[in-house]
Steps between C-alpha positions, in 0.01 A plus 500: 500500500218228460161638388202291650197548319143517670340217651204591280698464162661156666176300530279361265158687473195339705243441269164594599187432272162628611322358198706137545428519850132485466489251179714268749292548800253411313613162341617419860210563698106470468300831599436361880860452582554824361241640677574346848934635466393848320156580610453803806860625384384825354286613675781450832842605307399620116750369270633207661299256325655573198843572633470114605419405153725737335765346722454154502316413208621786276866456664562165665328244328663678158806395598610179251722299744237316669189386327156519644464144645861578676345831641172342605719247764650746601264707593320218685800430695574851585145579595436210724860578670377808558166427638193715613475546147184286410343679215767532279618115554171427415484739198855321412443124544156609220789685293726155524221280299459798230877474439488087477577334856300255581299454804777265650797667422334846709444253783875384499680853498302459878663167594838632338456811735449369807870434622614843377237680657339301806202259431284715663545796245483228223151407642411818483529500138398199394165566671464812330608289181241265558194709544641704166529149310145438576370830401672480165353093488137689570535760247616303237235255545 
């Protein structure tokens, strides 16, 4: 007779770090993009706010495989596949020049989109690129 053990003692623990969460969210993003992704959450669902940063930045981004530059592309593609999804492309493409890519190599991942996803999508994104390229020009000025 074969003994199976759980699924739970079969996996590798998730790991999920409040306190990394929020010391990554906050090397990622400036106060106004965390404002603009996080902001009205509490008071609508309590506790989802930080579920999101427990999760992703306390979970996902802890992950080693990928580093944050990797991540960053990726979540501009994803988001701009998506669509509808303006603020937190914007939040992301200002997240993309804290981890090091330059102004022209954001504007490409659009350009390198466009056959996978439909140039209208990709237009989309690179508009919403734009206009978050020039804030982060105007603030830094």
């Amino acid at each position: 007779m074969t003994h199976i053990s759980p699924l739970s003692q079969q996996l590798t623990p998730a790991r999920f770090d409040r306190e990394e969460g929020y010391r990554t969210l906050d090397l990622l993003q400036d106060q106004t993009t965390q404002h603009a992704a996080l902001s009205g959450l509490e008071q609508s669902l309590p506790g989802f706010a930080d579920w999101i940063v427990t999760a992703l930045f306390g979970g996902t981004y802890q992950r080693t495989n990928l580093s944050l530059r990797d991540r960053q592309l990726l979540n501009l593609a994803a988001l701009t596949t998506v669509g509808g999804v303006d603020p937190q492309l914007h939040g992301h493409v200002k997240t993309s020049l804290r981890v090091g890519l330059s102004r022209e190599e954001i504007l490409e991942v659009f350009a390198h989109l466009a056959p996978y996803i439909g140039v209208p999508r990709a237009l989309a994104g690179l508009r919403v690129a734009t206009a978050a390229l020039t804030e982060a020009e105007e603030t830094a000025r």
